[in-house]
CHARMM internal coordinates of N, CA and C (Angstrom, degrees):
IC EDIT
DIST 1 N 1 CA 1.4575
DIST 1 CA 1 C 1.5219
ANGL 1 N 1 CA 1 C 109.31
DIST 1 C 2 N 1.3248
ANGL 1 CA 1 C 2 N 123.56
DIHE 1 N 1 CA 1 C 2 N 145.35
DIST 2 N 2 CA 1.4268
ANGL 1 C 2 N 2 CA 115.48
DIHE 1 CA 1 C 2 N 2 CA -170.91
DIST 2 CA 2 C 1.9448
ANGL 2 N 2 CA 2 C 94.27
DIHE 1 C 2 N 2 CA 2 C -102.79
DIST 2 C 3 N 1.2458
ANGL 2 CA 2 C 3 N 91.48
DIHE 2 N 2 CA 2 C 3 N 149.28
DIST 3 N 3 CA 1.5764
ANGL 2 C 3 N 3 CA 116.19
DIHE 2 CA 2 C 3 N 3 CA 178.56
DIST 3 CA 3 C 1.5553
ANGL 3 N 3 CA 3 C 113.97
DIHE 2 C 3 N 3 CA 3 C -43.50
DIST 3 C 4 N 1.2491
ANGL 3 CA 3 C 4 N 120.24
DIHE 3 N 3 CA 3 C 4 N 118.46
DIST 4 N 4 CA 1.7755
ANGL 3 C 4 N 4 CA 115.66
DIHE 3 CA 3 C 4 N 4 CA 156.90
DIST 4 CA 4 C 1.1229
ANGL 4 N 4 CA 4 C 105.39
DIHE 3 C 4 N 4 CA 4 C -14.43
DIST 4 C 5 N 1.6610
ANGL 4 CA 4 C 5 N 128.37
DIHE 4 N 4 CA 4 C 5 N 144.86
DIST 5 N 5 CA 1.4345
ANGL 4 C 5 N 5 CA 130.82
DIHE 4 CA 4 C 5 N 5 CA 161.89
DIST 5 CA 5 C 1.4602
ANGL 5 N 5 CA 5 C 90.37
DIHE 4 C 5 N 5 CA 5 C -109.79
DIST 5 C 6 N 1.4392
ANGL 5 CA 5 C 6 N 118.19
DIHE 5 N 5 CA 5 C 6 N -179.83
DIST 6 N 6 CA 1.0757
ANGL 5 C 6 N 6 CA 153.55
DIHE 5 CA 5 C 6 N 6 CA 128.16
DIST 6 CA 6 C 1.6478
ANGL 6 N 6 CA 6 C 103.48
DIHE 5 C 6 N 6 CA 6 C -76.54
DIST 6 C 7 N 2.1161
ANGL 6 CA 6 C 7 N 110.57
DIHE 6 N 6 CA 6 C 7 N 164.78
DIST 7 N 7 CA 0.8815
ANGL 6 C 7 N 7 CA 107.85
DIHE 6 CA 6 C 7 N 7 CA 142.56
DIST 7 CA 7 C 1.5870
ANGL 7 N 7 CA 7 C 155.07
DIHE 6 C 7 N 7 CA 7 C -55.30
DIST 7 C 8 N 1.3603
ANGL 7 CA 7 C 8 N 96.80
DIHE 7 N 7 CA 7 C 8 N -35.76
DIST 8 N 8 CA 1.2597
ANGL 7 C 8 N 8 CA 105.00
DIHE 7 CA 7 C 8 N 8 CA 152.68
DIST 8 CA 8 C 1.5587
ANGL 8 N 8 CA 8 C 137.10
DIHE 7 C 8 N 8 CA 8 C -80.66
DIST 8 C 9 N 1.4460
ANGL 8 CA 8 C 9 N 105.85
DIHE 8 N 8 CA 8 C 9 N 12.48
DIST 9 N 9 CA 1.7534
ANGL 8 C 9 N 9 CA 119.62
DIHE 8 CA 8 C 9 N 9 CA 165.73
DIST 9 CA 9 C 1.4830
ANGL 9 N 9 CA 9 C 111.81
DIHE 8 C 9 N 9 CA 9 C 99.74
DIST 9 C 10 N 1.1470
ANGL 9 CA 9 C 10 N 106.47
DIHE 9 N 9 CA 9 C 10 N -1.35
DIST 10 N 10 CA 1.8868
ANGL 9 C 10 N 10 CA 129.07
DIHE 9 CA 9 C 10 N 10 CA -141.11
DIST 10 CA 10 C 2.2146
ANGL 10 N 10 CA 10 C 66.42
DIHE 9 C 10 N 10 CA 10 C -81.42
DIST 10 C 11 N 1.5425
ANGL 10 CA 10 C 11 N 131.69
DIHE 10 N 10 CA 10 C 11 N 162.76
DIST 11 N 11 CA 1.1338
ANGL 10 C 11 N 11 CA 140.41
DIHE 10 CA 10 C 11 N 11 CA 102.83
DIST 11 CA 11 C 1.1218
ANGL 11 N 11 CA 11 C 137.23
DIHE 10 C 11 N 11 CA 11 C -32.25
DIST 11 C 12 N 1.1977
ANGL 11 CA 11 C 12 N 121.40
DIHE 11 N 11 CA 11 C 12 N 123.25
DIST 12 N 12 CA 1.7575
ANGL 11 C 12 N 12 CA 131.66
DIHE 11 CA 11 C 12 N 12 CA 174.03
DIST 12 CA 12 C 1.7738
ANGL 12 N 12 CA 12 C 104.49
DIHE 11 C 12 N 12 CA 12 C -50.43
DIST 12 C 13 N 1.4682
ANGL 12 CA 12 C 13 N 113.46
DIHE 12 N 12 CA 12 C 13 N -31.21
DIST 13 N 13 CA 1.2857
ANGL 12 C 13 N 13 CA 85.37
DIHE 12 CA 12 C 13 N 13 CA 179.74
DIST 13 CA 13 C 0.8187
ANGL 13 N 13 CA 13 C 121.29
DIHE 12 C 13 N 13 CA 13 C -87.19
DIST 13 C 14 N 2.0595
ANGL 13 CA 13 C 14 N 135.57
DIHE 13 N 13 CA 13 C 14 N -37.99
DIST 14 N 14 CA 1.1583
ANGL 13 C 14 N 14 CA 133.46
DIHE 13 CA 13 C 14 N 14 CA 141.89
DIST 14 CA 14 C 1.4176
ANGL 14 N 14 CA 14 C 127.42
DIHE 13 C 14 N 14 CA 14 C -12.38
DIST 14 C 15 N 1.3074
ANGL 14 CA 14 C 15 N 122.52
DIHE 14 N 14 CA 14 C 15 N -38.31
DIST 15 N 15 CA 1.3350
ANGL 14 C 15 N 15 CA 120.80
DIHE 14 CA 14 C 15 N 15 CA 178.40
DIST 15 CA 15 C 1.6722
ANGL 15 N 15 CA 15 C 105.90
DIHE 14 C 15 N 15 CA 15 C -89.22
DIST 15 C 16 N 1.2033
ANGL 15 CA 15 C 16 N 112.76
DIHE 15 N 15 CA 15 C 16 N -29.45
DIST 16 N 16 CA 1.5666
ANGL 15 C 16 N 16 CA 101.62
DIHE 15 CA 15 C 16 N 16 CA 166.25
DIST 16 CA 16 C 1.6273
ANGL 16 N 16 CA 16 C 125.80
DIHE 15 C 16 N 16 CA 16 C -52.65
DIST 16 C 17 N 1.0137
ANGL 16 CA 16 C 17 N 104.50
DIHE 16 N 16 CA 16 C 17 N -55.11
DIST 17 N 17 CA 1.2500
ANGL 16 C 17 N 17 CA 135.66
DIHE 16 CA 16 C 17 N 17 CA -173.35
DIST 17 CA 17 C 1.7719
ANGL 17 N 17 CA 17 C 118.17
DIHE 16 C 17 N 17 CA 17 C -70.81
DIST 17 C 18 N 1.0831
ANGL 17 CA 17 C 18 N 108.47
DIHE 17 N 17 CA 17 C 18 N -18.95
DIST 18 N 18 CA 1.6340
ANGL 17 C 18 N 18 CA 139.63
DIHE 17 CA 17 C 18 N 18 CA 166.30
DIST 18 CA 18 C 1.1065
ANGL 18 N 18 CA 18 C 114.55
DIHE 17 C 18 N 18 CA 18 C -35.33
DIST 18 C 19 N 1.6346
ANGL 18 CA 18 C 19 N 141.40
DIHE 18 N 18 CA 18 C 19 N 101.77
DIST 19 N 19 CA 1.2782
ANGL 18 C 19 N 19 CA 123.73
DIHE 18 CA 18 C 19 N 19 CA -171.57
DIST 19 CA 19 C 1.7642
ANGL 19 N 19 CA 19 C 128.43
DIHE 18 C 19 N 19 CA 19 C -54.38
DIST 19 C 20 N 1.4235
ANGL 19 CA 19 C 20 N 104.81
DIHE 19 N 19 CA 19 C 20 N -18.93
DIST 20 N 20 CA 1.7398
ANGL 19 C 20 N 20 CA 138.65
DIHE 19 CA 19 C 20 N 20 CA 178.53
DIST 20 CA 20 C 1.2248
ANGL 20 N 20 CA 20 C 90.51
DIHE 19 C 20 N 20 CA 20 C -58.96
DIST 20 C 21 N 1.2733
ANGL 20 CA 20 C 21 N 143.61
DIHE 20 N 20 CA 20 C 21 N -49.04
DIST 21 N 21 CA 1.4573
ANGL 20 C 21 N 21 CA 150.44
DIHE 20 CA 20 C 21 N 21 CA -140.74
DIST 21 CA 21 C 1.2951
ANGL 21 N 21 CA 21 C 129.92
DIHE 20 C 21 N 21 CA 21 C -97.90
DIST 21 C 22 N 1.7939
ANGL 21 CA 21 C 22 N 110.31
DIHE 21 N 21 CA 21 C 22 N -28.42
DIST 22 N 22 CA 1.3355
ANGL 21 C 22 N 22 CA 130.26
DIHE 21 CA 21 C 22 N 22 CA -157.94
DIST 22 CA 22 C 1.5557
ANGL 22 N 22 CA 22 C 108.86
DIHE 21 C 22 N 22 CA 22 C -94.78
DIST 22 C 23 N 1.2951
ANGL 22 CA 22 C 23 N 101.01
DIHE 22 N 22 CA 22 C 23 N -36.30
DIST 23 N 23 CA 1.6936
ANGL 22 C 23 N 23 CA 116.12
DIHE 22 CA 22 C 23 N 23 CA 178.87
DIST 23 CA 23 C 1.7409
ANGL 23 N 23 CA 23 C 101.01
DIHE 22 C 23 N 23 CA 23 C -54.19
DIST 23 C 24 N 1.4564
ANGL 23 CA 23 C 24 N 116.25
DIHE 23 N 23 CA 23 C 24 N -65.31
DIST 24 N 24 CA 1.9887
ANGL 23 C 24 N 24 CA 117.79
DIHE 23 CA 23 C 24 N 24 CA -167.38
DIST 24 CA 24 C 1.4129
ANGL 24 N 24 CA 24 C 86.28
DIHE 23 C 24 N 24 CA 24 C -75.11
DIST 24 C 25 N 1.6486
ANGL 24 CA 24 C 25 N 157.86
DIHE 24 N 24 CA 24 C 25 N -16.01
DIST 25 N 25 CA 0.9897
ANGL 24 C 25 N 25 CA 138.35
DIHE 24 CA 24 C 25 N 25 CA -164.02
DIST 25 CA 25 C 1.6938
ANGL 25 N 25 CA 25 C 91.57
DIHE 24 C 25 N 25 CA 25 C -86.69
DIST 25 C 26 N 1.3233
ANGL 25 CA 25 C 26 N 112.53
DIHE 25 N 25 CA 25 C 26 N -66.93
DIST 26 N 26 CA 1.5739
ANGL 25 C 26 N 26 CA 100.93
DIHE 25 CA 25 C 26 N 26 CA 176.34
DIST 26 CA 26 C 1.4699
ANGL 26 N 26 CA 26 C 115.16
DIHE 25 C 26 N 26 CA 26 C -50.09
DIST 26 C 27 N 1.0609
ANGL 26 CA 26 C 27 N 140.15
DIHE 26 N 26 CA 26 C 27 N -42.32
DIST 27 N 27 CA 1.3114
ANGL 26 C 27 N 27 CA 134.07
DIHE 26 CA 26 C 27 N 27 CA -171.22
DIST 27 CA 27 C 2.1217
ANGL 27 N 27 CA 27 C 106.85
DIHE 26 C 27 N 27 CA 27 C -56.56
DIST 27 C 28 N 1.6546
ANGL 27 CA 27 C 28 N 84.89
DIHE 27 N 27 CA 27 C 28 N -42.43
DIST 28 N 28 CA 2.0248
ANGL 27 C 28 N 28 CA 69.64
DIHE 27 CA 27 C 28 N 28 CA 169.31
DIST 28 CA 28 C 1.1430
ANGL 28 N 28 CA 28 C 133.77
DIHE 27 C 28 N 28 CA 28 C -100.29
DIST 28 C 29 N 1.9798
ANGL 28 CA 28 C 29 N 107.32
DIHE 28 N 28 CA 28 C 29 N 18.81
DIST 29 N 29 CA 1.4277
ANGL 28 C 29 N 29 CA 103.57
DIHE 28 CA 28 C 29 N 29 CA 167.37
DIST 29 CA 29 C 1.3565
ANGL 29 N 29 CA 29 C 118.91
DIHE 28 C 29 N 29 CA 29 C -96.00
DIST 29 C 30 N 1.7242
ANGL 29 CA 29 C 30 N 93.46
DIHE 29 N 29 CA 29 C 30 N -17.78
DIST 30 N 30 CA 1.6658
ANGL 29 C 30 N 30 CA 98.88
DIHE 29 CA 29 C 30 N 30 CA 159.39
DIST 30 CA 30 C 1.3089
ANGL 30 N 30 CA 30 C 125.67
DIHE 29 C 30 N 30 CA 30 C -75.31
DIST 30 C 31 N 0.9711
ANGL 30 CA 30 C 31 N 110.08
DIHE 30 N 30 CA 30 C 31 N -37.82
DIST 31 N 31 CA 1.9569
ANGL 30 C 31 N 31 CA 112.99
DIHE 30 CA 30 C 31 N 31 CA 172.48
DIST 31 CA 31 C 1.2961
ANGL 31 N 31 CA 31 C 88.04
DIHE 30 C 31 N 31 CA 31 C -58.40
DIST 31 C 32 N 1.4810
ANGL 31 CA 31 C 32 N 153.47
DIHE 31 N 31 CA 31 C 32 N -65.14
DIST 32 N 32 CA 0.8015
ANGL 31 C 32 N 32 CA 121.85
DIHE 31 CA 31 C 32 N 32 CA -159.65
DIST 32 CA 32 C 1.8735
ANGL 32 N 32 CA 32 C 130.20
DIHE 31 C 32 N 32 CA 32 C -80.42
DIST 32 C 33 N 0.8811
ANGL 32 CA 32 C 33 N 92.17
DIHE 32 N 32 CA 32 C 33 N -5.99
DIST 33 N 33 CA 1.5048
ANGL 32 C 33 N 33 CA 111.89
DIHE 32 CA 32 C 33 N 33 CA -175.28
DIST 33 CA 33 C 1.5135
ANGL 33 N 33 CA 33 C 101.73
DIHE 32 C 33 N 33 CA 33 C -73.27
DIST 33 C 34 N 1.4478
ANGL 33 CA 33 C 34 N 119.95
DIHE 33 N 33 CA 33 C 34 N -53.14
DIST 34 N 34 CA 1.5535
ANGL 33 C 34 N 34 CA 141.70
DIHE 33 CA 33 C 34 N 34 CA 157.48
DIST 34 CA 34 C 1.5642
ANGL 34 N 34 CA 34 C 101.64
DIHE 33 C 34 N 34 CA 34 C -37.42
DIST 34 C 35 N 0.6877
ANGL 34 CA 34 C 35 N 126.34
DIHE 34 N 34 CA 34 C 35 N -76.61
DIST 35 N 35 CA 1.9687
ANGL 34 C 35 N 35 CA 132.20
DIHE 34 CA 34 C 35 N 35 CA 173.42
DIST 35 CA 35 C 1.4744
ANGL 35 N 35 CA 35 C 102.97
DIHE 34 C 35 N 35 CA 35 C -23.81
DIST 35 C 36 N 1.1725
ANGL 35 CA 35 C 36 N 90.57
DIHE 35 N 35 CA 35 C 36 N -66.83
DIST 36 N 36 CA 1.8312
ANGL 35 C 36 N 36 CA 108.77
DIHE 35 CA 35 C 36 N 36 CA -157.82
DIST 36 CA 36 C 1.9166
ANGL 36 N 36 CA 36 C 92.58
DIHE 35 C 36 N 36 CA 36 C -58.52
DIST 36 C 37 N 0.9299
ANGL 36 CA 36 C 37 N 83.25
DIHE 36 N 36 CA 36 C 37 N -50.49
DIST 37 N 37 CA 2.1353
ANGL 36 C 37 N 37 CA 84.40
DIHE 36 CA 36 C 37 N 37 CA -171.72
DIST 37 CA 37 C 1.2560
ANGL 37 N 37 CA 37 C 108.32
DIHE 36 C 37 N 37 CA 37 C -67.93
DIST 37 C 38 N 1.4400
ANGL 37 CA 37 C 38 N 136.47
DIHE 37 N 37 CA 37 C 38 N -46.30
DIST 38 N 38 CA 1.1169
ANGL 37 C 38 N 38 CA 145.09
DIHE 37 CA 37 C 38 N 38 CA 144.39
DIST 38 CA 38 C 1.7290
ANGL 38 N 38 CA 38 C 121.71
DIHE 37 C 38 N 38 CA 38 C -10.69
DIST 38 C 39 N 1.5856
ANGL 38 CA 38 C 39 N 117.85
DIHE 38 N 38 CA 38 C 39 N -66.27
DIST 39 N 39 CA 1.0577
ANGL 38 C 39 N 39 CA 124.79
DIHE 38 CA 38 C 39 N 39 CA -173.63
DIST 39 CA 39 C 1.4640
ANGL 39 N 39 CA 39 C 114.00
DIHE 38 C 39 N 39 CA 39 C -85.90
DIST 39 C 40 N 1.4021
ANGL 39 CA 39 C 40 N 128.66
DIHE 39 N 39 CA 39 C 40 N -26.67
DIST 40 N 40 CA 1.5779
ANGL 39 C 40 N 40 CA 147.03
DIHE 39 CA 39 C 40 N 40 CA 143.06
DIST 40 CA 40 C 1.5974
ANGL 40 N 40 CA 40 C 94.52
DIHE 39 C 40 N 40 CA 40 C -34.40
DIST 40 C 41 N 1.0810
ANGL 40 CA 40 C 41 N 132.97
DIHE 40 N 40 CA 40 C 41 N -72.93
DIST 41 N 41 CA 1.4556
ANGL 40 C 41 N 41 CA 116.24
DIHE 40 CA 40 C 41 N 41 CA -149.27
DIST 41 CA 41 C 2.1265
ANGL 41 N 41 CA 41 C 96.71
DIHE 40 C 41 N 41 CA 41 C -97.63
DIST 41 C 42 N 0.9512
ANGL 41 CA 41 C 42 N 120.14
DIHE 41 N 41 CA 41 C 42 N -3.79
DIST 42 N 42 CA 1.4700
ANGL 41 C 42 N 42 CA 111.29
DIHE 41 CA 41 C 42 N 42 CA 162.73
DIST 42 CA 42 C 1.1138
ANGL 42 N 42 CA 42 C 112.07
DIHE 41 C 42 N 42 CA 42 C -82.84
DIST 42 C 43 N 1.6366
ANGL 42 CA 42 C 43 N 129.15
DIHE 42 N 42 CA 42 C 43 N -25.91
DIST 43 N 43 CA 1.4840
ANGL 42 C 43 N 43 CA 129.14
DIHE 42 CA 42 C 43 N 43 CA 161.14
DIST 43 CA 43 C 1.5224
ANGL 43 N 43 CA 43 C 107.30
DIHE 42 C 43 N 43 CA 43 C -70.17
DIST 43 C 44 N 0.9350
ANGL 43 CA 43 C 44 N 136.77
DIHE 43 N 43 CA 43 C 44 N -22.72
DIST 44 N 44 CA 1.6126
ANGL 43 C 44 N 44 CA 134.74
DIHE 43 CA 43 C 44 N 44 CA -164.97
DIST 44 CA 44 C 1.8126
ANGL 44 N 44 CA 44 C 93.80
DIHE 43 C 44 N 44 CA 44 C -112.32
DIST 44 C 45 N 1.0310
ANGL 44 CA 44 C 45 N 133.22
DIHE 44 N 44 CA 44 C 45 N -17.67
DIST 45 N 45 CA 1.5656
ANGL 44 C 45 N 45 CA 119.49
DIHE 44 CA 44 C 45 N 45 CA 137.44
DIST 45 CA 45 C 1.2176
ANGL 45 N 45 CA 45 C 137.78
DIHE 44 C 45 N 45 CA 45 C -62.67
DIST 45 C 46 N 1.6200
ANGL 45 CA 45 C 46 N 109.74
DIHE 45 N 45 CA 45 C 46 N -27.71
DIST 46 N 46 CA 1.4330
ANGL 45 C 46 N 46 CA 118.68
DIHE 45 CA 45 C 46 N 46 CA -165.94
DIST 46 CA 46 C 1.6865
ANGL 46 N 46 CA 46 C 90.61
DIHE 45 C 46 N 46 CA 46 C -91.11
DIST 46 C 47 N 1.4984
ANGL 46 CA 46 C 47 N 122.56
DIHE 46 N 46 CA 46 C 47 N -33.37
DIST 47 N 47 CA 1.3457
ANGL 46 C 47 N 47 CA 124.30
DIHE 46 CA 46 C 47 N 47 CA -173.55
DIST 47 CA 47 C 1.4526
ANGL 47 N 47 CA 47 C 103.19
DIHE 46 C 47 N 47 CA 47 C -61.70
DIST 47 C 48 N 1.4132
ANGL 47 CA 47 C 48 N 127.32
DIHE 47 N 47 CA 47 C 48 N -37.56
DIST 48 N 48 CA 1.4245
ANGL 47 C 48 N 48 CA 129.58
DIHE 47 CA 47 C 48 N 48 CA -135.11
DIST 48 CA 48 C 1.2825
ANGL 48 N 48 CA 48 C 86.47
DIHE 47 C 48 N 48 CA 48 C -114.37
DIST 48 C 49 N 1.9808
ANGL 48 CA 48 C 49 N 139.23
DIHE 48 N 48 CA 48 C 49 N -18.51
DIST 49 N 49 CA 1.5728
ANGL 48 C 49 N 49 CA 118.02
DIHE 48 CA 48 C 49 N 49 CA 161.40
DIST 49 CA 49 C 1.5345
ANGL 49 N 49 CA 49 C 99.04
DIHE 48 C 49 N 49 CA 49 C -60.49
DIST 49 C 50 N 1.6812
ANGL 49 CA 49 C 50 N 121.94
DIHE 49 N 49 CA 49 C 50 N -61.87
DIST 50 N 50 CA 1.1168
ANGL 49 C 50 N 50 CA 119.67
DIHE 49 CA 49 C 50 N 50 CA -145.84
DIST 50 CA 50 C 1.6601
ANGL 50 N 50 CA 50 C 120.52
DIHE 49 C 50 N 50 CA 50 C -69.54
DIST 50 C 51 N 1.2959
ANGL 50 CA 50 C 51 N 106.27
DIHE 50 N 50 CA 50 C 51 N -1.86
DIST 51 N 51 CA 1.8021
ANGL 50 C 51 N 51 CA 125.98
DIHE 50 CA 50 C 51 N 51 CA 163.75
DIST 51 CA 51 C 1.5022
ANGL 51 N 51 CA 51 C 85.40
DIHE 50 C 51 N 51 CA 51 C -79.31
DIST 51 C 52 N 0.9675
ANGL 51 CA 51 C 52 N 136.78
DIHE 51 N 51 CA 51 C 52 N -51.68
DIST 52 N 52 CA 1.4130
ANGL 51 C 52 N 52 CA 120.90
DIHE 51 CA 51 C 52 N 52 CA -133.69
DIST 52 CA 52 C 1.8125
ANGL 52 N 52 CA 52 C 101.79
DIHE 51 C 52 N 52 CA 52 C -87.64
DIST 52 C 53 N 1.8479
ANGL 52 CA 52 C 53 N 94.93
DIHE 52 N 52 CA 52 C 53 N -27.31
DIST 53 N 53 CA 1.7744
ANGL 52 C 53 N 53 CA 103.03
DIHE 52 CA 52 C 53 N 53 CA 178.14
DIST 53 CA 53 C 1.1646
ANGL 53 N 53 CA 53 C 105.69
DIHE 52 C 53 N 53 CA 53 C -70.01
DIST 53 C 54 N 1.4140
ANGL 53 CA 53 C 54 N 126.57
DIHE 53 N 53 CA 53 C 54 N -45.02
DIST 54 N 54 CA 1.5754
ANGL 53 C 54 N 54 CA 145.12
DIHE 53 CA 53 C 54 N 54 CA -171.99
DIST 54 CA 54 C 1.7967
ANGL 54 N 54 CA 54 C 109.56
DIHE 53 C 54 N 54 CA 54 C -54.83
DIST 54 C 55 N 0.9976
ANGL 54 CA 54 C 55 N 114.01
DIHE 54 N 54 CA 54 C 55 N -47.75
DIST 55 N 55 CA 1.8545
ANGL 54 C 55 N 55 CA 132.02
DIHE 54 CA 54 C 55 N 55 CA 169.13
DIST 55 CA 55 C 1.3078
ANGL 55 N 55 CA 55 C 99.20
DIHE 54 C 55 N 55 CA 55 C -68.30
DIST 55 C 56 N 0.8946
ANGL 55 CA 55 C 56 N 131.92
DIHE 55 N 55 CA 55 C 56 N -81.83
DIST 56 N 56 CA 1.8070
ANGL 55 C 56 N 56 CA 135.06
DIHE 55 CA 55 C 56 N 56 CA -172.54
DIST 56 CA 56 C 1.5851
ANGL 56 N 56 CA 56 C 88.33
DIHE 55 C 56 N 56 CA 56 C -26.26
DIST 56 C 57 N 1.1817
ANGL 56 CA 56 C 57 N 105.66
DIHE 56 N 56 CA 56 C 57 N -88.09
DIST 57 N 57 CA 1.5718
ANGL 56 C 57 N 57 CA 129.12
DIHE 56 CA 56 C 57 N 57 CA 177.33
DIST 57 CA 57 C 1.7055
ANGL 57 N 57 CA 57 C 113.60
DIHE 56 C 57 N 57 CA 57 C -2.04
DIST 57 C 58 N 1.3747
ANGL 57 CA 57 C 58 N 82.98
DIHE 57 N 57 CA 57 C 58 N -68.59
DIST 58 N 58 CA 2.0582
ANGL 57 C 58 N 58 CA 84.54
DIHE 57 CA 57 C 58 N 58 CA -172.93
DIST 58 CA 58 C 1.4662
ANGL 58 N 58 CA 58 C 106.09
DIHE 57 C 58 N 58 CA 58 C -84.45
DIST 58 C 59 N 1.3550
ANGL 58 CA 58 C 59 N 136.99
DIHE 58 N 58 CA 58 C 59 N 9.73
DIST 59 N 59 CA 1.5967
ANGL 58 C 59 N 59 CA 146.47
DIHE 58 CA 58 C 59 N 59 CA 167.66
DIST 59 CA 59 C 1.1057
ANGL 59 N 59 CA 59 C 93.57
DIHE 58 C 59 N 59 CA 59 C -111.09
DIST 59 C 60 N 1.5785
ANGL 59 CA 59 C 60 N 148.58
DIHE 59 N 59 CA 59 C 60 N 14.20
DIST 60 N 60 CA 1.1163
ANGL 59 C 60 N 60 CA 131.62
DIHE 59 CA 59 C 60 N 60 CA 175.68
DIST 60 CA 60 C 1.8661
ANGL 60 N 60 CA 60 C 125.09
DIHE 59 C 60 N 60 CA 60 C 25.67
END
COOR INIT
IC SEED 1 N 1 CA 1 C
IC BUILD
């Protein structure tokens, strides 16, 4: 089977591997990594008022 091209003929892995390439590739596994941790701990705030209303609550 012949190799993925690019338009410009270049290989997909060559272009992976591309020093041009590696810089915005990390930048959106960190943005996303940032997201992911981000929305993990706004759920684990929102979890940890509504324990905290729920306890108050039944100790009046």
């Amino acid at each position: 089977a012949a190799p993925v091209t690019g338009v410009d003929g270049s290989t997909l892995l060559a272009r992976l591997t591309d020093r041009r390439n590696v810089g915005p590739g990390l930048l959106v596994v960190a943005g996303s990594l940032m997201a992911l941790v981000a929305t993990r701990w706004i759920r684990a705030e929102a979890d940890r008022k509504a324990y905290r209303r729920h306890y108050s609550a039944t100790w009046g």
